[in-house]
PADREN-947856 format. One record per residue (C-alpha): residue number from 1; residue in three letters; x, y, z. Coordinates in pm, whole numbers. Each point is the difference from the previous one (the first is absolute). Example, Ala and Ser with C-alpha at 12.3 -4.5 7.8 and 13.67 -1.06 7.14 Angstrom:
// PADREN-947856
+-----+------+--------+--------+--------+
:  nr : rest :     px :     py :     pz :
+-----+------+--------+--------+--------+
:   1 :  Ala :   1230 :   -450 :    780 :
:   2 :  Ser :    137 :    344 :    -66 :
+-----+------+--------+--------+--------+
This chain:
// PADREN-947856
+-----+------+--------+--------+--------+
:  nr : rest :     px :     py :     pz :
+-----+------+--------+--------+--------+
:   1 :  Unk :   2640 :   3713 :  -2743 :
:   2 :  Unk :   -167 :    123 :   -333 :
:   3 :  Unk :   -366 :    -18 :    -61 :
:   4 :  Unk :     51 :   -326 :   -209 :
:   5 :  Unk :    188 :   -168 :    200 :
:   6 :  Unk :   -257 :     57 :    280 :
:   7 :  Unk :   -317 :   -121 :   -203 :
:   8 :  Unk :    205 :   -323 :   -180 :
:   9 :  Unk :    115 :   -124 :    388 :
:  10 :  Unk :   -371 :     50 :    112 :
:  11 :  Unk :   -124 :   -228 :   -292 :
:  12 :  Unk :    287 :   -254 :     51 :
:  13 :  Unk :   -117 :      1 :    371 :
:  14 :  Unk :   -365 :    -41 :    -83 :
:  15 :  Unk :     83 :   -259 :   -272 :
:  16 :  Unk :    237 :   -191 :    201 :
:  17 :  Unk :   -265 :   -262 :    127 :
:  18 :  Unk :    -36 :   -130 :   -338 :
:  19 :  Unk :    370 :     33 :   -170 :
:  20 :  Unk :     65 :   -314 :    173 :
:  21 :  Unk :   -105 :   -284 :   -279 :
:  22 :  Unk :    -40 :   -267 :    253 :
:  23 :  Unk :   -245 :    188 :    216 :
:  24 :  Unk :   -194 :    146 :   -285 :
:  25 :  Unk :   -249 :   -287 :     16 :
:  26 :  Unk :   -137 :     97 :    334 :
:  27 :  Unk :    108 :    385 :    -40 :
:  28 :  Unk :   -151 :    120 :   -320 :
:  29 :  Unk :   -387 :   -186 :    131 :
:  30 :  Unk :     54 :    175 :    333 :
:  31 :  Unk :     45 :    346 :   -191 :
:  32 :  Unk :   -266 :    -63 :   -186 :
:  33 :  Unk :   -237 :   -120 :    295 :
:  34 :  Unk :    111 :    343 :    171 :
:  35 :  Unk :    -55 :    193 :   -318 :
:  36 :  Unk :   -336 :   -108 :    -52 :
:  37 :  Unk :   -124 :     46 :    358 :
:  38 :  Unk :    155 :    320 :     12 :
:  39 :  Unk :   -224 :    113 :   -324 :
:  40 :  Unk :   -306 :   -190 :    148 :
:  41 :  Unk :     75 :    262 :    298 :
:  42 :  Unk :    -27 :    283 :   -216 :
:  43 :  Unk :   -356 :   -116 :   -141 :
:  44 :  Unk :   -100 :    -30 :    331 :
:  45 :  Unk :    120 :    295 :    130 :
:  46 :  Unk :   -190 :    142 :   -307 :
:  47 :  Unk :   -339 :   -109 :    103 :
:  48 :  Unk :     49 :    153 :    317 :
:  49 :  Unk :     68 :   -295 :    206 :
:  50 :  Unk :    334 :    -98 :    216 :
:  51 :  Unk :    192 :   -266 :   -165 :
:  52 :  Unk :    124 :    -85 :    319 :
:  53 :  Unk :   -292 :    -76 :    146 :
:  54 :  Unk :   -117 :   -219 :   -298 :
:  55 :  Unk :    296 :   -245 :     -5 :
:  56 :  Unk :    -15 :    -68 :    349 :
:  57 :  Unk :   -374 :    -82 :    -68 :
:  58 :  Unk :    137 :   -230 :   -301 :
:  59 :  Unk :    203 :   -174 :    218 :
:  60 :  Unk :   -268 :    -69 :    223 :
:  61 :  Unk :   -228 :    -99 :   -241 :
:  62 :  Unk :    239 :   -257 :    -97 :
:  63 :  Unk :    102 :   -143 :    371 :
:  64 :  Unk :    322 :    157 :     -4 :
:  65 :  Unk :    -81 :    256 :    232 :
:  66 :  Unk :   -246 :    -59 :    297 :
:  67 :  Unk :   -349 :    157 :     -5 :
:  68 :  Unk :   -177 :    210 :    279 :
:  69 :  Unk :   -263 :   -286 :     39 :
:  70 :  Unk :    -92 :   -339 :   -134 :
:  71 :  Unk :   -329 :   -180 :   -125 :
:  72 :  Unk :    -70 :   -338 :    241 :
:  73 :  Unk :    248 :   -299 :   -114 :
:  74 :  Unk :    205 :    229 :   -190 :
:  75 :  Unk :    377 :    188 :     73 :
:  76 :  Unk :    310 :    154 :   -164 :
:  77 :  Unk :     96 :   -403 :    -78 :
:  78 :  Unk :   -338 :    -74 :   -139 :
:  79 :  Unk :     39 :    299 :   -230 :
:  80 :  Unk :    359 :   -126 :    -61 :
:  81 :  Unk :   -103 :   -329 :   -138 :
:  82 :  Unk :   -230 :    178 :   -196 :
:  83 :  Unk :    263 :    164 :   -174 :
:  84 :  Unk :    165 :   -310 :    -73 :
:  85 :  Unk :   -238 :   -180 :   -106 :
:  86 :  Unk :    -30 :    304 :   -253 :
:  87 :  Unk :    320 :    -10 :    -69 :
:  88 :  Unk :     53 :   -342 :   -114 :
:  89 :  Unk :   -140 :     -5 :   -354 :
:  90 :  Unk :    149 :    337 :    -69 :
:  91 :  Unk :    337 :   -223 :     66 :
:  92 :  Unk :   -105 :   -252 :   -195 :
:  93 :  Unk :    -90 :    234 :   -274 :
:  94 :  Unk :    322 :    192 :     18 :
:  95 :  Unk :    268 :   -258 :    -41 :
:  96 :  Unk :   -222 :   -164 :   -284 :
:  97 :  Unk :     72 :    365 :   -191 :
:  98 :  Unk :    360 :     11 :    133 :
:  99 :  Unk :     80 :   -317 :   -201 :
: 100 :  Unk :   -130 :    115 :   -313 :
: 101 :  Unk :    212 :    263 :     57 :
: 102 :  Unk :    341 :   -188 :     11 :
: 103 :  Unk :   -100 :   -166 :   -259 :
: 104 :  Unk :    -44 :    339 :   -198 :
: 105 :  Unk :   -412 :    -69 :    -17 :
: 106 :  Unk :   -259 :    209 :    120 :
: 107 :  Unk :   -272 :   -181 :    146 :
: 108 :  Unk :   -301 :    209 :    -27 :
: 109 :  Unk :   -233 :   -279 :     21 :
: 110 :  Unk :     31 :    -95 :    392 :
: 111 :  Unk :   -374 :    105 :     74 :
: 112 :  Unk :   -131 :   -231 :   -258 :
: 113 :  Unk :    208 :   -285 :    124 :
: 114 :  Unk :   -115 :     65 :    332 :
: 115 :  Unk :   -341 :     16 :    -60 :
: 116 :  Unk :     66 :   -347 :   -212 :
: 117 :  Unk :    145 :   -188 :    250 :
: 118 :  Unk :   -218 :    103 :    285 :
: 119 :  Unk :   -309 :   -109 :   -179 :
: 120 :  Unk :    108 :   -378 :   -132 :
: 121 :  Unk :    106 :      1 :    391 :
: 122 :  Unk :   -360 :    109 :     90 :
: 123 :  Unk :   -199 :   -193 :   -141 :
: 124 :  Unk :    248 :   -341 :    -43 :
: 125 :  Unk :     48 :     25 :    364 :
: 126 :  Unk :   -182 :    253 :    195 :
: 127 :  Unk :   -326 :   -141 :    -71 :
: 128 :  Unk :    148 :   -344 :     52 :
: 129 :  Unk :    -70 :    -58 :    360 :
: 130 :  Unk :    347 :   -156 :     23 :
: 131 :  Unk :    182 :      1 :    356 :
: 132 :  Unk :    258 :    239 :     68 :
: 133 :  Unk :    291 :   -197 :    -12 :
: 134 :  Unk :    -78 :    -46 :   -358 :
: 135 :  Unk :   -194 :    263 :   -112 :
: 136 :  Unk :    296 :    295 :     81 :
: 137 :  Unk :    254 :   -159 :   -166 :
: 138 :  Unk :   -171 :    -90 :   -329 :
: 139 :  Unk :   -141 :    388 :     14 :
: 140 :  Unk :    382 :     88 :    -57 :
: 141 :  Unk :     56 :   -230 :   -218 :
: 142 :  Unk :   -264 :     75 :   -229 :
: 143 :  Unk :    107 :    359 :     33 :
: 144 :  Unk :    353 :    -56 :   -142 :
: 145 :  Unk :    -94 :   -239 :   -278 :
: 146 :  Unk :   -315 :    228 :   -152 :
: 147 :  Unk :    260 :    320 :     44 :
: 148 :  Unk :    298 :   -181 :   -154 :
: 149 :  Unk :   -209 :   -144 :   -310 :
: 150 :  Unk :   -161 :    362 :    -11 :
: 151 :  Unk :    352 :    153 :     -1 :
: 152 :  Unk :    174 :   -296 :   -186 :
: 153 :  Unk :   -238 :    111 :   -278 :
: 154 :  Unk :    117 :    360 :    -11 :
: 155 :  Unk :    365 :   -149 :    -39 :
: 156 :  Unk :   -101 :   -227 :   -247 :
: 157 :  Unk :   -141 :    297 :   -227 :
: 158 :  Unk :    285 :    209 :     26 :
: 159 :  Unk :    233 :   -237 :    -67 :
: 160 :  Unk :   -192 :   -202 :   -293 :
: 161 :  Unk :   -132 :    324 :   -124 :
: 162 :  Unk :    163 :    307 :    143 :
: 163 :  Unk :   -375 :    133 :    136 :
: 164 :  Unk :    123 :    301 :    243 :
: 165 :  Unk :    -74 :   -153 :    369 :
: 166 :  Unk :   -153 :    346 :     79 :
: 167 :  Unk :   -289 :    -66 :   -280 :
: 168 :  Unk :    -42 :   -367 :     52 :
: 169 :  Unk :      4 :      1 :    381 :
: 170 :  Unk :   -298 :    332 :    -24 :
: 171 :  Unk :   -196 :   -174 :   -244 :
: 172 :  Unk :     -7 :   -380 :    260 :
: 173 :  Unk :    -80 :    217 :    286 :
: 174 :  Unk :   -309 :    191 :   -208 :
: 175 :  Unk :    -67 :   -371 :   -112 :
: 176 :  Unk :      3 :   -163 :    380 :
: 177 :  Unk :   -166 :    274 :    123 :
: 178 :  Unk :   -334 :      2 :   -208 :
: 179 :  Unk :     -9 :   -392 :    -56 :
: 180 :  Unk :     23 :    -88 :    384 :
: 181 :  Unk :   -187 :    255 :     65 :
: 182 :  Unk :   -276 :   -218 :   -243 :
: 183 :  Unk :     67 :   -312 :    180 :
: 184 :  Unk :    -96 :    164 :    363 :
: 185 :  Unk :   -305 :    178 :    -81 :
: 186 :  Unk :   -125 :   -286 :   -195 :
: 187 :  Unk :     89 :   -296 :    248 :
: 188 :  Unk :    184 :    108 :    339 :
: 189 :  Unk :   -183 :    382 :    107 :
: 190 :  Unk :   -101 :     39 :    299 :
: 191 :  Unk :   -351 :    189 :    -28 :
: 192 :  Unk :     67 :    211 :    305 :
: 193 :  Unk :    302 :    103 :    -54 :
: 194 :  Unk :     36 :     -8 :   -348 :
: 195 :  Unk :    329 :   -130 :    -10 :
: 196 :  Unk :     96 :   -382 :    -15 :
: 197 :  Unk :   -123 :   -244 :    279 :
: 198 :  Unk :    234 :     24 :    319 :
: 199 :  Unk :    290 :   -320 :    -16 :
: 200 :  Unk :      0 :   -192 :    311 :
: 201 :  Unk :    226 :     82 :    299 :
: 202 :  Unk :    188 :   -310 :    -43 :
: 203 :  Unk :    118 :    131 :   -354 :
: 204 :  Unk :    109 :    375 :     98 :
: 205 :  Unk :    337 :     71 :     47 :
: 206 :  Unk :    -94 :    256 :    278 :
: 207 :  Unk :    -90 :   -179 :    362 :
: 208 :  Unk :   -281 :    241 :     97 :
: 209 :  Unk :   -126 :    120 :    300 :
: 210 :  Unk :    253 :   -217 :    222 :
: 211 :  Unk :    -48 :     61 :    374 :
: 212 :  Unk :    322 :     60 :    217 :
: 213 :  Unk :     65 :    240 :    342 :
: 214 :  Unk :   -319 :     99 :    -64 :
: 215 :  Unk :     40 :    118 :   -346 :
: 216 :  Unk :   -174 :   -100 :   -373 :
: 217 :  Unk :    287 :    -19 :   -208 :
: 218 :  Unk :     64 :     11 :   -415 :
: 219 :  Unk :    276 :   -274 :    -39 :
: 220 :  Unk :    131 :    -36 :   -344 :
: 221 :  Unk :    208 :   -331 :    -92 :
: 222 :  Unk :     90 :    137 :   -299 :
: 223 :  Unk :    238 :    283 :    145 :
: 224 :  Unk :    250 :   -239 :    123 :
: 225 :  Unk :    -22 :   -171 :   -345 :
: 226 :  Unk :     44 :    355 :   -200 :
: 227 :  Unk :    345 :     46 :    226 :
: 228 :  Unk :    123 :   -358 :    -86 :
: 229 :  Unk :    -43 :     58 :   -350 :
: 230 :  Unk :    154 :    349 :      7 :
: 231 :  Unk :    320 :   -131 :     90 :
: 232 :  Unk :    -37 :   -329 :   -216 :
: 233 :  Unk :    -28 :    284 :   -290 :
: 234 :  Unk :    318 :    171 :    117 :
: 235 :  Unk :    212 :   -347 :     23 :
: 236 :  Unk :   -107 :    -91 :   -381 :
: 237 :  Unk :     47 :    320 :   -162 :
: 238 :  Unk :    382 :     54 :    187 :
: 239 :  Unk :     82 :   -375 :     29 :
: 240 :  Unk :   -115 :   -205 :   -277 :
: 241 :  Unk :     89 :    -65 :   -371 :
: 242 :  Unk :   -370 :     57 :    -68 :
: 243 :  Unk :    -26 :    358 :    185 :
: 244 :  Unk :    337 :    113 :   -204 :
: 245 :  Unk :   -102 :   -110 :   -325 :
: 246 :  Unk :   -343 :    217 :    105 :
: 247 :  Unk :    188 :    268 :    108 :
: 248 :  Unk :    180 :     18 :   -308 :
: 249 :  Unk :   -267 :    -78 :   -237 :
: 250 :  Unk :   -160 :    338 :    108 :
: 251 :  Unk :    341 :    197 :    -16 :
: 252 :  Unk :     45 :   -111 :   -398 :
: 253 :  Unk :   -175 :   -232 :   -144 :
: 254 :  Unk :    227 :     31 :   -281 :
: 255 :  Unk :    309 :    -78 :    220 :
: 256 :  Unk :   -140 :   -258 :    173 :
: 257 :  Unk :   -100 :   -195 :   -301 :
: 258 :  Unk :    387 :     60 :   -147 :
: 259 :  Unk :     66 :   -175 :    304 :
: 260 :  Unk :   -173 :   -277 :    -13 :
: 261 :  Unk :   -328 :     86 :    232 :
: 262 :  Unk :   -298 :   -125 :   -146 :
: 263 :  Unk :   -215 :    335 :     26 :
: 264 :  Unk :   -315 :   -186 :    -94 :
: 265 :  Unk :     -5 :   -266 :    316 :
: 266 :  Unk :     92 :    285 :    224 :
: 267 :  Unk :   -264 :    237 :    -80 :
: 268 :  Unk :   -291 :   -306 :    -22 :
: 269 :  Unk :    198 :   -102 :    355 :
: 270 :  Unk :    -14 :    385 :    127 :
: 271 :  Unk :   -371 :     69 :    -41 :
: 272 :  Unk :    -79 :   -336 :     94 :
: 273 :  Unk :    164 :     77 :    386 :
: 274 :  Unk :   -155 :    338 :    -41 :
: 275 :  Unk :   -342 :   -120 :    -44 :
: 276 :  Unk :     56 :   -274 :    221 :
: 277 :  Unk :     29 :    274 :    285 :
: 278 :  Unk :   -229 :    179 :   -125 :
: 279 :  Unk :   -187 :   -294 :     51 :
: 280 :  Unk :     43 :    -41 :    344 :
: 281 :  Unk :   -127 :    386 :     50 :
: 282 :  Unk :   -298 :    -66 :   -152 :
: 283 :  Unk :    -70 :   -270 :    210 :
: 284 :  Unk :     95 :    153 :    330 :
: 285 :  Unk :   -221 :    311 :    -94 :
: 286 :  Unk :   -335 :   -117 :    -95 :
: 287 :  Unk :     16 :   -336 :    206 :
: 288 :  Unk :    245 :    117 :    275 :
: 289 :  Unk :    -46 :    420 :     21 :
: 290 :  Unk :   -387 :    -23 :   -120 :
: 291 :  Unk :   -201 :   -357 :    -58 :
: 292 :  Unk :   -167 :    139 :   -333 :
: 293 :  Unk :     35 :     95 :   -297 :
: 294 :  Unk :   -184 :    348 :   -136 :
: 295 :  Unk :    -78 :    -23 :   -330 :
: 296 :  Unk :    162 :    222 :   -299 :
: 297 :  Unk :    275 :    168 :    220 :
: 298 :  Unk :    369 :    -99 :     25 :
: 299 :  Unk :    174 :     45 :    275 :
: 300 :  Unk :    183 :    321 :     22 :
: 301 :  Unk :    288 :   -188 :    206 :
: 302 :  Unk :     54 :   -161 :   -354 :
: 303 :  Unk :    108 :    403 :   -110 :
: 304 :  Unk :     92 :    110 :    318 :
: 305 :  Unk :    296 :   -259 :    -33 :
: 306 :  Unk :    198 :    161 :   -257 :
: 307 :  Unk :     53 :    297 :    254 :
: 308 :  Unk :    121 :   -257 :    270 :
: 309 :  Unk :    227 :   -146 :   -248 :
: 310 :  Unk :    153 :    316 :   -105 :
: 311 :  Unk :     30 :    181 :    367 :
: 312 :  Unk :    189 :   -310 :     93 :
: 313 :  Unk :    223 :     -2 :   -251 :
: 314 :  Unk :   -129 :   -314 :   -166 :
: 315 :  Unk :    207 :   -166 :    275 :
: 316 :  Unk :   -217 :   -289 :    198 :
: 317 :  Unk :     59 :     80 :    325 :
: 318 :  Unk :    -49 :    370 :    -73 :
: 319 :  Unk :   -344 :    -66 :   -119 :
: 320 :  Unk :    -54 :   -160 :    306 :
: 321 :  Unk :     51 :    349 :    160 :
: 322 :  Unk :   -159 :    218 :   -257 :
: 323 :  Unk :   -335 :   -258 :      8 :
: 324 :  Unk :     32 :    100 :    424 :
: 325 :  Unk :     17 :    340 :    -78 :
: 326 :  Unk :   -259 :     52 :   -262 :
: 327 :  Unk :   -201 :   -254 :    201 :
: 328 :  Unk :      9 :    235 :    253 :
: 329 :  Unk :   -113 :    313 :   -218 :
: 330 :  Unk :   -326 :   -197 :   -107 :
: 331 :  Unk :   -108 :   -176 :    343 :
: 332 :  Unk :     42 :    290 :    176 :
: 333 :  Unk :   -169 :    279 :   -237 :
: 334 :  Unk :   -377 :    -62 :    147 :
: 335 :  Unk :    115 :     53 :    346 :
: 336 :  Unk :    200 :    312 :   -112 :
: 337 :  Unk :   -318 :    127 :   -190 :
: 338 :  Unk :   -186 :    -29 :    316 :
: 339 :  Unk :    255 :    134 :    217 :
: 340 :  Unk :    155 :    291 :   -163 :
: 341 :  Unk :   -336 :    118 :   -244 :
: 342 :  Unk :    268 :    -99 :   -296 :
: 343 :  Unk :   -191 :   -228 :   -331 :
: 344 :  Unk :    133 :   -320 :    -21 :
: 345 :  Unk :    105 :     55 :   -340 :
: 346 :  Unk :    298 :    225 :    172 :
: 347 :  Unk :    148 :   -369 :     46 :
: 348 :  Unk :    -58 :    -76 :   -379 :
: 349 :  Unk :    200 :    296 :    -44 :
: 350 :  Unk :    278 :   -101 :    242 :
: 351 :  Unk :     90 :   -298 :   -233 :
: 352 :  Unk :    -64 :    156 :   -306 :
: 353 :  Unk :    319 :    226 :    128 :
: 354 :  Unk :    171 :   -305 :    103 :
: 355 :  Unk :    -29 :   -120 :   -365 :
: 356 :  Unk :     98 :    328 :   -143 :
: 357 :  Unk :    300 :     35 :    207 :
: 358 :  Unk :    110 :   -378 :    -23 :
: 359 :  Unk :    -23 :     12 :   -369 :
: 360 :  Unk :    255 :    307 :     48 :
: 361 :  Unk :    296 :   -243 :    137 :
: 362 :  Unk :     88 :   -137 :   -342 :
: 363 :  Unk :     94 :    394 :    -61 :
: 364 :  Unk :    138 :     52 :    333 :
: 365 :  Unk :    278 :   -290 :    -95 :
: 366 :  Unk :     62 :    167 :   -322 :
: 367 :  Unk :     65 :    336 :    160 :
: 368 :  Unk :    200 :   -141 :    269 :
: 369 :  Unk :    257 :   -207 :   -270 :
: 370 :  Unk :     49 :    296 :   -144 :
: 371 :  Unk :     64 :    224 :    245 :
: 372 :  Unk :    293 :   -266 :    125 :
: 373 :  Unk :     87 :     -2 :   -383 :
: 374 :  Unk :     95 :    363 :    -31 :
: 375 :  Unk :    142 :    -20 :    358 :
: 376 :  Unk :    239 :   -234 :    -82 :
: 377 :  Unk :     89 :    202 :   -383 :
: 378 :  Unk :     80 :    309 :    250 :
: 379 :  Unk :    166 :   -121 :    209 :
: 380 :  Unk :    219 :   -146 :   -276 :
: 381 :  Unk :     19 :    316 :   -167 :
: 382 :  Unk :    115 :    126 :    328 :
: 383 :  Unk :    290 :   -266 :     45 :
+-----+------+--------+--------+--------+
């Protein structure tokens, strides 16, 4: 066998995981996952340190993995709801970018819709003294209505205008960020803390502290809500008129108005869903995840979310699995800093490779297509 006929049946046998176009939805993030840790090992090893060593101590940090030794009340599950509790904003946060992206939108603005929603729902109900029963639901209700008339307005400009979502969503979150930020250290600061005045347990999302086998656990009701909606996501966008039209809207907006689609309602509709999840992440973070708000900083889940989106293949139940993973990378960076003598940015670092890499797979479909392309010309040439 000639030289290049050796090297082009190793690359068609390293390739082969991700020729398959069914598969390529869960392939192409896994490469990339791989790809990134695999250059995250080679900073590591370039500090000096084993990058071994410092992902088993990520996964520990994280409850995946069980430590050496425990704190009193506190075990690998304890850690483990700690993650999720983590994680469930990042979800939130996720799938409210992943429908602006089927709907060919790029919802930049999911920090500033978060921080909106979570503070109508602080001080409308957190300070409210309501009873549970009441005051949980009405905190996610809030949370979708202020994030879908946040993100409804984004639609509404692009459509009525054509103002670039990019611009319009930067320019609300600079906007939310400095006049909330008003509101709190004018009326709701706390002067020890400096942020605003704690909500009351009966308004968190997050049951805290809750005593069991002889364990304080983190239990956060939103998680379970933040699955549901995952695959209430995936049913509308591959089941229903209004997930097509959506769908096809951000294909070709040209096309789908020859066709009848009306491309205004649908990308109003679009960022009003997206905010309205973005909604619900803002309330699960600062009265679920935290029970303050810190004034003049958005949340970086609000950024961290277009990563998620894009390493699961703007697919809703892949988010779900990329917010785990990253989720993972974050909660479990401290512990690895202690551990292993690594910073904690090394974990900042981990998803900025994730990004990079994800952001790759567009390319990686290109390249595959056309390898199959001029496959199928030789062997026609051949014939």
């Amino acid at each position: 066998m000639s030289k290049d006929k050796q090297k082009k049946t190793l690359s068609n046998r390293l390739i082969r995981p991700i020729r398959n176009e069914k598969w390529q939805s869960i392939s192409i993030p896994l490469v990339s996952i791989i790809l990134s840790f695999i250059a995250a090992a080679i900073v590591i090893l370039l500090i000096g340190k084993n990058p071994l060593q410092a992902f088993y101590n990520l996964f520990q940090g994280a409850g995946i993995l069980p430590k050496p030794s425990y704190a009193g009340y506190k075990s690998i599950l304890t850690d483990f709801l700690s993650l999720l509790n983590a994680m469930t904003p990042l979800v939130f946060a996720s799938l409210a970018v992943t429908v602006a992206f089927r709907a060919g939108l790029f919802n930049i603005g999911v920090a500033g819709q978060m921080l909106v929603s979570g503070f109508f729902a602080t001080i409308i109900v957190g300070y409210s003294g309501l009873d549970a029963v009441i005051a949980k639901p009405l905190v996610l209700l809030i949370g979708i209505v202020a994030g879908g008339l946040m993100g409804g307005l984004v639609g509404w400009l692009k459509y009525k205008f054509n103002i670039n979502e990019v611009v319009s969503t930067i320019m609300l979150n600079y906007i939310a960020q400095y006049v909330i930020s008003f509101f709190i250290q004018m009326y709701y600061i706390d002067p020890v803390s400096r942020q605003s005045r704690y909500i009351s347990e009966a308004a968190r999302l997050t049951l805290v502290n809750v005593e069991a086998a002889n364990l304080k656990m983190d239990i956060p009701i939103g998680f379970i809500l933040a699955m549901i909606t995952a695959v209430l996501i995936k049913f509308v966008m591959d089941k229903t008129v209004v997930g097509f039209e959506m769908k096809a809207v951000g294909s070709n907006r040209n096309a789908a108005k020859y066709a009848g689609i009306n491309v205004g309602r649908n990308t109003v509709l679009a960022m009003v869903i997206s905010g309205g999840l973005a909604g619900l992440a803002g309330v699960t973070y600062y009265l679920g995840y935290y029970s303050s708000i810190q004034p003049k900083v958005l949340s970086s889940i609000g950024f961290d979310s277009i990563a998620v989106s894009l390493l699961g293949n703007s697919h809703p139940i892949g988010v779900v699995f990329s917010s785990f993973l990253v989720s993972i990378i974050e909660q479990g960076s401290t512990y690895m800093s202690s551990q292993a003598g690594i910073r904690q940015e090394i974990s900042s670092v981990i998803v900025g490779l994730i990004l990079l890499f994800s952001a790759c797979g567009g390319y990686l479909k290109y390249k595959i297509s056309r390898l199959k392309e001029n496959e199928a010309g030789r062997k026609e040439s051949e014939a």
